[in-house]
N, CA, C and O atoms as a printed pandas DataFrame, in Angstrom:
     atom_number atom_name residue_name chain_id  residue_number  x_coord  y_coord  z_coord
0              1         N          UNK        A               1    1.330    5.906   37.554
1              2        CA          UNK        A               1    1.271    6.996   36.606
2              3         C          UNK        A               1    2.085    8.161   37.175
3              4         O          UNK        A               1    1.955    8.385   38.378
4              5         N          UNK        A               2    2.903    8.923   36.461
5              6        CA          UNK        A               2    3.539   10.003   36.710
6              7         C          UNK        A               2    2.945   11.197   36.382
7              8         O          UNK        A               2    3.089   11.376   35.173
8              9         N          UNK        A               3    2.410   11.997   36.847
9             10        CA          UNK        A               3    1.785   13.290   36.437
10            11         C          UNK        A               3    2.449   14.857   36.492
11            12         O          UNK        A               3    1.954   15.940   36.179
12            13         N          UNK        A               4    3.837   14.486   37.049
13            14        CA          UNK        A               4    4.382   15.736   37.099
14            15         C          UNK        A               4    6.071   15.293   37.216
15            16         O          UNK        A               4    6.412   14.263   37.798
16            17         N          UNK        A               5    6.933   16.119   36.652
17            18        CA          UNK        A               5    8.157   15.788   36.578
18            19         C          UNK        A               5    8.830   16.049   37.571
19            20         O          UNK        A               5    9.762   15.283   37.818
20            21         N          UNK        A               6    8.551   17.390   38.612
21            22        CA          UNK        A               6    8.710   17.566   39.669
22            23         C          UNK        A               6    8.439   16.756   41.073
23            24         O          UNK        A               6    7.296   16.659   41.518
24            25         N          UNK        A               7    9.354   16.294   41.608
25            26        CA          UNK        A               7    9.009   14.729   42.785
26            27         C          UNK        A               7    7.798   15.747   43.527
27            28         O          UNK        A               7    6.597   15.478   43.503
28            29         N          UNK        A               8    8.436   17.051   44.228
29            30        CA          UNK        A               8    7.383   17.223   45.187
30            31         C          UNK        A               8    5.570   17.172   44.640
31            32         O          UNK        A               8    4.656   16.443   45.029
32            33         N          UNK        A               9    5.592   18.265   43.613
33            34        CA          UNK        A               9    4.161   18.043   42.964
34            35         C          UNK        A               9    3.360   17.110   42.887
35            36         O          UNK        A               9    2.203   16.966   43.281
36            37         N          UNK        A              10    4.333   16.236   42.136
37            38        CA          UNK        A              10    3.969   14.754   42.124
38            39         C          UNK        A              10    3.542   14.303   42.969
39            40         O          UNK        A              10    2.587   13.642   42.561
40            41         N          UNK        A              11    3.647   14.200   44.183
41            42        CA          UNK        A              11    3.826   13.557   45.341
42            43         C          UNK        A              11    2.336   14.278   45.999
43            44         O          UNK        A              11    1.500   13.891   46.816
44            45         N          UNK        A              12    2.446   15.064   45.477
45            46        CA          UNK        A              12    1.183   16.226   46.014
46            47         C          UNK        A              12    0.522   15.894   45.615
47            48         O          UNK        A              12   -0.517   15.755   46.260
48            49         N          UNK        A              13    0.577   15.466   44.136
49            50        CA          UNK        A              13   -0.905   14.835   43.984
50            51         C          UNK        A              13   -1.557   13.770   43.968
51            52         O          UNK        A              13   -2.755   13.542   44.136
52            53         N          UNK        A              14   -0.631   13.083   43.740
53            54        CA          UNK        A              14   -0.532   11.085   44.268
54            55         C          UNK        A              14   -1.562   11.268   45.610
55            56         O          UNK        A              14   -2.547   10.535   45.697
56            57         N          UNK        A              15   -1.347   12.030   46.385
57            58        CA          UNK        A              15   -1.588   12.121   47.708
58            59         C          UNK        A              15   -3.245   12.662   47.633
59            60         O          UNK        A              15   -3.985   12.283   48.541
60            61         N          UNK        A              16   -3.729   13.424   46.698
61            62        CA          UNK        A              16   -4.937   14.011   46.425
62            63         C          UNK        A              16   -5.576   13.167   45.577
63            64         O          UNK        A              16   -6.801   13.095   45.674
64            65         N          UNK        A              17   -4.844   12.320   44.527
65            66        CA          UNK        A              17   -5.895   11.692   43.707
66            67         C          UNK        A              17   -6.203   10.779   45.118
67            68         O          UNK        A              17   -7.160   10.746   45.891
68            69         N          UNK        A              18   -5.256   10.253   45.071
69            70        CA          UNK        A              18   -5.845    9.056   46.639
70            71         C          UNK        A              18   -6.905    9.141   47.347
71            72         O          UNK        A              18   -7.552    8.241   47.882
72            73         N          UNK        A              19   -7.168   10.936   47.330
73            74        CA          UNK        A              19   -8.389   11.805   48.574
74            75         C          UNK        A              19  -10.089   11.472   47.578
75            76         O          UNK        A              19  -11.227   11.219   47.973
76            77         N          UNK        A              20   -9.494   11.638   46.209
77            78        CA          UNK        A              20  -10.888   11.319   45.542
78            79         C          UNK        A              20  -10.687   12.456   44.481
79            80         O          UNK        A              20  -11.705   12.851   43.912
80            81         N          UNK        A              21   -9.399   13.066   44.130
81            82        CA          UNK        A              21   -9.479   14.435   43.165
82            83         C          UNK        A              21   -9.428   13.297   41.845
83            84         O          UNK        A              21   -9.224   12.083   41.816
84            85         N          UNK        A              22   -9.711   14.300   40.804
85            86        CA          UNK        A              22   -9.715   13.368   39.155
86            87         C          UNK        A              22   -8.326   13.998   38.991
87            88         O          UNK        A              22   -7.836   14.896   39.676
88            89         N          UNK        A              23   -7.799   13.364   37.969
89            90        CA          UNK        A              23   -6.885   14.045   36.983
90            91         C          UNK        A              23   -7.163   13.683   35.672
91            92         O          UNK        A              23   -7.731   12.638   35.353
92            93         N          UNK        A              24   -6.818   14.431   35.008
93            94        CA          UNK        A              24   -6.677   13.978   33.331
94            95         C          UNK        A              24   -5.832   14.783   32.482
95            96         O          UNK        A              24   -5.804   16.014   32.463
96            97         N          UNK        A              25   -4.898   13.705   31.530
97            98        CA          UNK        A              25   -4.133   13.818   30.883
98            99         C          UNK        A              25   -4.180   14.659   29.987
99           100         O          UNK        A              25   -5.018   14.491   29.101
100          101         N          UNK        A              26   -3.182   15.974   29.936
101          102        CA          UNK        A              26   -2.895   16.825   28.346
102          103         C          UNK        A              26   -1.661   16.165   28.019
103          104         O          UNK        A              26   -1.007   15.217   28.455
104          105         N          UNK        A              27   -1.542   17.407   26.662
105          106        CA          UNK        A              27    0.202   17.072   26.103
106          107         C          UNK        A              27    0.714   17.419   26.428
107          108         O          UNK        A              27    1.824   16.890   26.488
108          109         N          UNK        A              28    0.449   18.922   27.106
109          110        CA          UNK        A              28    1.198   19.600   27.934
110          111         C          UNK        A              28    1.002   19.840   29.616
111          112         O          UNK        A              28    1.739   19.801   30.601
112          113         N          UNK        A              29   -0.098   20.046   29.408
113          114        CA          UNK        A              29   -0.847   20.576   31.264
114          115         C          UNK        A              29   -1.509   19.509   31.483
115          116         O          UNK        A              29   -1.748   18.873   30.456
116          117         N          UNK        A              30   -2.003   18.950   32.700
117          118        CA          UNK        A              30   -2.812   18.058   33.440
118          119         C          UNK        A              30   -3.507   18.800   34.290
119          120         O          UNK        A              30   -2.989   19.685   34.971
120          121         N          UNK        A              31   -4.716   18.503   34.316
121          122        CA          UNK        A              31   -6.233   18.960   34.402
122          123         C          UNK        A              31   -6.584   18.198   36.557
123          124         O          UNK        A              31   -7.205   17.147   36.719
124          125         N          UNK        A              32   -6.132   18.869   37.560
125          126        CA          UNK        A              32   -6.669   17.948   38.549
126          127         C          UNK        A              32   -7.834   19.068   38.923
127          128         O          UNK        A              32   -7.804   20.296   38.989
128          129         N          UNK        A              33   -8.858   18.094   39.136
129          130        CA          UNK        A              33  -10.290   18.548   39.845
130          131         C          UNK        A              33  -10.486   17.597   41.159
131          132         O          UNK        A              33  -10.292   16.383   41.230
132          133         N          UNK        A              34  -10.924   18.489   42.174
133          134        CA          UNK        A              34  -11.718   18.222   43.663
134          135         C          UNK        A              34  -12.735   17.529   43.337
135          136         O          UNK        A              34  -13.500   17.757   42.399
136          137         N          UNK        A              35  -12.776   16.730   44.039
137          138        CA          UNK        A              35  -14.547   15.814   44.312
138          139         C          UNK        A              35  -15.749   16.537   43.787
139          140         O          UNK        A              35  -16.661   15.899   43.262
140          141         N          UNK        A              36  -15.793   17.886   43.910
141          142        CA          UNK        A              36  -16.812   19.200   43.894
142          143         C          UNK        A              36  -16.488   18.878   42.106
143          144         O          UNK        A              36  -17.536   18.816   41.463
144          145         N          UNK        A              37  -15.772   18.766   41.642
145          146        CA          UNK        A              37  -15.806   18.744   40.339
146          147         C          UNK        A              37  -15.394   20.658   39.959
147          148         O          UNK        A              37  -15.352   21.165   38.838
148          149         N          UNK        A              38  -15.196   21.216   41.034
149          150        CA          UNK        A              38  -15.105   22.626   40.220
150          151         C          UNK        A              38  -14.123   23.057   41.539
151          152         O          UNK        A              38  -13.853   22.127   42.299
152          153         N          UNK        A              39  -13.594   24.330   41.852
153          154        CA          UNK        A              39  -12.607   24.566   39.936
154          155         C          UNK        A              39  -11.393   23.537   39.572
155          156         O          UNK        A              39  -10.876   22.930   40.510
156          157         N          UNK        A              40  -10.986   23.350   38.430
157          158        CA          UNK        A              40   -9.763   23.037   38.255
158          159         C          UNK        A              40   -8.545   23.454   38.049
159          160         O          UNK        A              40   -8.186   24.560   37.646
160          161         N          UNK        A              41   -7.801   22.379   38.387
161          162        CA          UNK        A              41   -6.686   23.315   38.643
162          163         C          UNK        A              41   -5.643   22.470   37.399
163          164         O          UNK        A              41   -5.678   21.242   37.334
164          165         N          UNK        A              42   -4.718   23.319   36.432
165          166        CA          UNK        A              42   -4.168   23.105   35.818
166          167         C          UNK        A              42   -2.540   23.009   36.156
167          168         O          UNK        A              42   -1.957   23.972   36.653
168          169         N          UNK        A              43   -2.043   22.096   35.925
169          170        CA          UNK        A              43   -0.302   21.517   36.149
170          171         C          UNK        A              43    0.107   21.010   35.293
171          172         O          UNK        A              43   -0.406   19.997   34.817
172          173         N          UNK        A              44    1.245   21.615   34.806
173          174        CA          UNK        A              44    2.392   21.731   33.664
174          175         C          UNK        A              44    3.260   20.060   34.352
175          176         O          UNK        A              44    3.685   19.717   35.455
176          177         N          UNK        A              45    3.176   19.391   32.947
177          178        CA          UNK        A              45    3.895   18.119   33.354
178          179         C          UNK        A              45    5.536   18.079   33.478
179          180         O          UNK        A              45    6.241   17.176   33.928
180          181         N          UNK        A              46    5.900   19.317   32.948
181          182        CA          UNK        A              46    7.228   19.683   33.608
182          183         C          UNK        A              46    7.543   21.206   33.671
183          184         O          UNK        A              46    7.734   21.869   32.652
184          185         N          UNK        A              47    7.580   21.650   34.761
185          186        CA          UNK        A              47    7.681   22.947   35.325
186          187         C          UNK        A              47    8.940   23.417   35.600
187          188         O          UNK        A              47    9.858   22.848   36.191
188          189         N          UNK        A              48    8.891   24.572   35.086
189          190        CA          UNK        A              48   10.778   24.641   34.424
190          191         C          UNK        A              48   10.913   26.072   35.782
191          192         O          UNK        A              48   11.996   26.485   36.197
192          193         N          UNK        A              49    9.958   26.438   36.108
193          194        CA          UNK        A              49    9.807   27.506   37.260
194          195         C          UNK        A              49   10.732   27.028   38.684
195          196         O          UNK        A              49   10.687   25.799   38.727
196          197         N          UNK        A              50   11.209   27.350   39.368
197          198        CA          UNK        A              50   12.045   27.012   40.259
198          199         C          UNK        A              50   10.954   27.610   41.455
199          200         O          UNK        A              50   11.504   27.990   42.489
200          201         N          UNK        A              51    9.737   27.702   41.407
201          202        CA          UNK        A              51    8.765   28.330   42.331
202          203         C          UNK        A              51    7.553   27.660   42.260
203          204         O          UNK        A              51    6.532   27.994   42.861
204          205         N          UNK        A              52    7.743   26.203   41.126
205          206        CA          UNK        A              52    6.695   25.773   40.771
206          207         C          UNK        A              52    5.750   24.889   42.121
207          208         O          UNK        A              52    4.535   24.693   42.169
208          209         N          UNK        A              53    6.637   24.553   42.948
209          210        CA          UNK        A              53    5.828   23.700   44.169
210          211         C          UNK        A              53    5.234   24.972   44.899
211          212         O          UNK        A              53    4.023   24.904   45.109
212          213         N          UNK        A              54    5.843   26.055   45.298
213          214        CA          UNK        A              54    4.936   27.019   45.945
214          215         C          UNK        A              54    4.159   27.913   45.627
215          216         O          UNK        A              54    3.675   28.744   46.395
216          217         N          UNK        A              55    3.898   27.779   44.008
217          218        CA          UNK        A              55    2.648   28.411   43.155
218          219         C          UNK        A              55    1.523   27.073   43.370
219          220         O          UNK        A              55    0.437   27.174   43.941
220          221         N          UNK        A              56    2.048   25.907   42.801
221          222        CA          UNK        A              56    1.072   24.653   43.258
222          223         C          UNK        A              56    0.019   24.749   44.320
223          224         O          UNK        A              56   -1.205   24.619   44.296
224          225         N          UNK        A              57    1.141   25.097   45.529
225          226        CA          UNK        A              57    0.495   24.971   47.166
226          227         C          UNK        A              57   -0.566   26.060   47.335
227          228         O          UNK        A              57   -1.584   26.019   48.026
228          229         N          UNK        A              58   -0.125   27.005   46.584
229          230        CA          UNK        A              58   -1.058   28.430   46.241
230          231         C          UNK        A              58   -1.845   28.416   46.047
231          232         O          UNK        A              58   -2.751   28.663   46.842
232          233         N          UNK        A              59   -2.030   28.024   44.499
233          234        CA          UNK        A              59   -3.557   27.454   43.753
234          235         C          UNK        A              59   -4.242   26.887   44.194
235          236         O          UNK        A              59   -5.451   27.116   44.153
236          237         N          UNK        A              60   -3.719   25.967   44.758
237          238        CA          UNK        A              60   -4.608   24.935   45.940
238          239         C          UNK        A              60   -5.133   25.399   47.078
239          240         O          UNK        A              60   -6.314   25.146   47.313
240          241         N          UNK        A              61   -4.591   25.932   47.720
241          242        CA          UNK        A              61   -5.007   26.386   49.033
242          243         C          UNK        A              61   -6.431   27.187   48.101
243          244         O          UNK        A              61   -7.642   27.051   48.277
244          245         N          UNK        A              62   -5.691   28.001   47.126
245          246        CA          UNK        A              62   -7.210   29.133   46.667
246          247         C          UNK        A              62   -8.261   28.052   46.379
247          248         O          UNK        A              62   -9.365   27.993   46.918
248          249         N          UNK        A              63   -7.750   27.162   45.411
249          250        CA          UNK        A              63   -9.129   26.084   45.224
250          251         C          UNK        A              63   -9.731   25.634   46.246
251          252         O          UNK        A              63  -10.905   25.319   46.050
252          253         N          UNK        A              64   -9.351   25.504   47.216
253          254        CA          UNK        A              64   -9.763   24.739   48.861
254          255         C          UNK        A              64  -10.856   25.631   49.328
255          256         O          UNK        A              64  -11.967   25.382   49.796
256          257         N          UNK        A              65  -10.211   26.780   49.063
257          258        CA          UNK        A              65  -11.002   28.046   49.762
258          259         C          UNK        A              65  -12.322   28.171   49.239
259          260         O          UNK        A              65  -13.331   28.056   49.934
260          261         N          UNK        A              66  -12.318   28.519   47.426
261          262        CA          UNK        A              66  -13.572   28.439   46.763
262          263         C          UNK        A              66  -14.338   27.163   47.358
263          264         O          UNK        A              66  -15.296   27.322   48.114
264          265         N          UNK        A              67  -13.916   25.988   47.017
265          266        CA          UNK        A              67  -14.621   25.145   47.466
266          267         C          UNK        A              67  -15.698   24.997   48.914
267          268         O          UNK        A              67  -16.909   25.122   49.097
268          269         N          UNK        A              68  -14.558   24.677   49.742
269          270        CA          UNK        A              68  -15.500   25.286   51.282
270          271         C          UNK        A              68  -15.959   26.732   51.428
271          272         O          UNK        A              68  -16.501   26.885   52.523
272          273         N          UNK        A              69  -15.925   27.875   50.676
273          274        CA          UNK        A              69  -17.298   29.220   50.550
274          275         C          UNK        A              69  -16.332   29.638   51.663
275          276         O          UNK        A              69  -16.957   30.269   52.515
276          277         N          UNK        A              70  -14.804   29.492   52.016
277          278        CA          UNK        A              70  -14.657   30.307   53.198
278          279         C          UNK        A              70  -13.966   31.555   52.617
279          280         O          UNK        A              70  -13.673   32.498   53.353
């Protein structure tokens, strides 16, 4: 399954569903959630942003953070 048009993203998350994250399919955005089931994080299946892998890494890191209460 391809979830992002961008290789790196992609690749980012190939690598997280693997860990145990969900994803699920929009028409436009894709929905990935942590094991915790909360929060989610939303990704554009093609990201026209030229900043889009280091907003990704962003969100994530923040989701990581909520998650572990640090």
């Amino acid at each position: 399954m391809k979830y992002c048009s961008n290789k790196e993203v992609d690749r980012l998350i190939r690598q997280l569903v693997s860990q145990g994250w969900g994803f699920r399919r929009g028409s436009k955005h894709g929905r990935l959630t942590p094991p915790s089931g909360w929060p989610t994080l939303t990704v554009s299946r093609s990201p026209s942003d030229c900043r889009s892998l280091q907003n990704f890494r962003r969100d994530l890191r923040s989701a990581q953070v909520g998650v572990n209460g640090e």
